[in-house]
Residue frames as qw, qx, qy, qz and C-alpha x, y, z in Angstrom:
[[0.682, 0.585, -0.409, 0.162, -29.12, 68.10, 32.53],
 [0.039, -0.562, 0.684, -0.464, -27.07, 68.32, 36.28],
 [0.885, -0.145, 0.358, -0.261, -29.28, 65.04, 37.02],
 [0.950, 0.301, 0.078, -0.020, -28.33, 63.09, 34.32],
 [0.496, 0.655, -0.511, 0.253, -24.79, 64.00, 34.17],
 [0.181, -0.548, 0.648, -0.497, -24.72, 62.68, 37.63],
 [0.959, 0.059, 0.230, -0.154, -26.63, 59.49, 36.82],
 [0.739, 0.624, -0.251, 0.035, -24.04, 59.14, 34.35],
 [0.034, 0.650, -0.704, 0.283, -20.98, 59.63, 36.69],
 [0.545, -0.399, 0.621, -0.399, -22.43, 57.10, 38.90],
 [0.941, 0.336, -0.020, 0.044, -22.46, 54.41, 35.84],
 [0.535, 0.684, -0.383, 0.317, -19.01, 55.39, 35.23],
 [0.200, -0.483, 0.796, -0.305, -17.77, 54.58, 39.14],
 [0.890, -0.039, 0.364, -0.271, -19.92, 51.56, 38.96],
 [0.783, 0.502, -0.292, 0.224, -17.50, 50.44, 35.52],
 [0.400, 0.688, -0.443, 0.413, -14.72, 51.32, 37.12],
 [0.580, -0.453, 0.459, -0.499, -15.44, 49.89, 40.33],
 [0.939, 0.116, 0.290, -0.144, -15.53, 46.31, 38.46],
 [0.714, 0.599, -0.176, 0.316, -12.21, 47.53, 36.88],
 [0.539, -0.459, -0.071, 0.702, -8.66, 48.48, 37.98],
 [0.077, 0.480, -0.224, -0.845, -8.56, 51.15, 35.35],
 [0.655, 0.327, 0.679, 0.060, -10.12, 51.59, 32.17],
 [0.291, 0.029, 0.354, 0.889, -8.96, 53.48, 28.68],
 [0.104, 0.351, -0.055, -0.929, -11.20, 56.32, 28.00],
 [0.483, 0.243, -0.575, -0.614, -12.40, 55.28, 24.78],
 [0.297, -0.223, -0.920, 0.129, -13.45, 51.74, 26.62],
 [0.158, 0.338, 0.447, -0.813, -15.74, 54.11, 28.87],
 [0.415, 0.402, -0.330, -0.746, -17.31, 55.64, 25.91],
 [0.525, 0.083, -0.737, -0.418, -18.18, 52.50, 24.37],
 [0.304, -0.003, -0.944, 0.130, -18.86, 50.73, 27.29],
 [0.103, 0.395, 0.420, -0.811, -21.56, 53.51, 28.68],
 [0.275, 0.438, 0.716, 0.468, -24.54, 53.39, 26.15],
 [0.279, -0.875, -0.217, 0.330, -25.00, 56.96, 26.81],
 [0.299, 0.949, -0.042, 0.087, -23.75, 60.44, 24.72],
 [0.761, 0.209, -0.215, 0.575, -20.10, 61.07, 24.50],
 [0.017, -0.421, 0.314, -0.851, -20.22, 64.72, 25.54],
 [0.621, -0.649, -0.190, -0.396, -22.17, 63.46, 28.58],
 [0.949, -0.102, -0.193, 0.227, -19.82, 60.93, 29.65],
 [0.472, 0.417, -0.076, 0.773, -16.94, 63.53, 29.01],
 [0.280, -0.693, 0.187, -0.638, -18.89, 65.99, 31.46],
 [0.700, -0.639, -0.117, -0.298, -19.73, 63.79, 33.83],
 [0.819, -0.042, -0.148, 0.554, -15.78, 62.45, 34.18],
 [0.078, 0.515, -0.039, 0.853, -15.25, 66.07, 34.69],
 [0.611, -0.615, -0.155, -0.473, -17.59, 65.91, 37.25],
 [0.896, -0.388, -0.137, -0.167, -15.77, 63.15, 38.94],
 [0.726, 0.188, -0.181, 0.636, -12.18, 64.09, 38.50],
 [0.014, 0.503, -0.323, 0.802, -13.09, 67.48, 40.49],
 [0.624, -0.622, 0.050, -0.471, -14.92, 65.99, 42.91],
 [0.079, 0.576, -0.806, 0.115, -11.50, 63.70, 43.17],
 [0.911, -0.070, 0.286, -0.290, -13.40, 60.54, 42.95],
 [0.941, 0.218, 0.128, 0.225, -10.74, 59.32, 40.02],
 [0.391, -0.521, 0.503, 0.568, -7.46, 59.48, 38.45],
 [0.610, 0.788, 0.061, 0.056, -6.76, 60.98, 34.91],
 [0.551, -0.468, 0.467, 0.509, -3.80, 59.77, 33.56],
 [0.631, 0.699, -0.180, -0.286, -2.65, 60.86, 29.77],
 [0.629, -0.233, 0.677, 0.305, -0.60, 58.12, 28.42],
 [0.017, 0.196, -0.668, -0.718, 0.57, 57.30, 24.52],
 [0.077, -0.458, -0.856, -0.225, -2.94, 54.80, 23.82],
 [0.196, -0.487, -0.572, -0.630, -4.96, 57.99, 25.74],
 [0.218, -0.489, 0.396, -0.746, -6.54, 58.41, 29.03],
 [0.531, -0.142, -0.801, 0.236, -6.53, 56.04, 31.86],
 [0.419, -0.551, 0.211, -0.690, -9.01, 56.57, 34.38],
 [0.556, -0.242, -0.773, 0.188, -9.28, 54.60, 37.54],
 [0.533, -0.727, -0.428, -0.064, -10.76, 55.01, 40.74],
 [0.156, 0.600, -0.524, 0.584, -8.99, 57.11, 43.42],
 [0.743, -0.381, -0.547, -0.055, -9.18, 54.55, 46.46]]
């Protein structure tokens, strides 16, 4: 499972690398790939300070941390 949640993160900087930011819920849809993975694997990458979790009214803005 600690592979694949870490294959997963590295989709998720690869979106977001082709994005300034992107809404949560755009992740999720845009990763063909479990929700509660995705969810860990941003976990994964917000402690290893790779991104930025912002909570706004529409939800959660993640973007790289450059």
């Amino acid at each position: 499972m600690i592979t694949e949640i870490g294959i997963i993160a590295g989709e998720i900087w690869h979106f977001l690398d082709e994005r300034e930011f992107a809404w949560l819920d755009d992740i999720v849809k845009g990763i063909d790939k479990p929700k509660e993975h995705i969810l860990m694997s941003i976990g994964w990458l917000a402690r290893e300070g790779h991104i930025l979790l912002h909570k706004e009214d529409k939800g959660f803005k993640v973007s790289l941390r450059k």
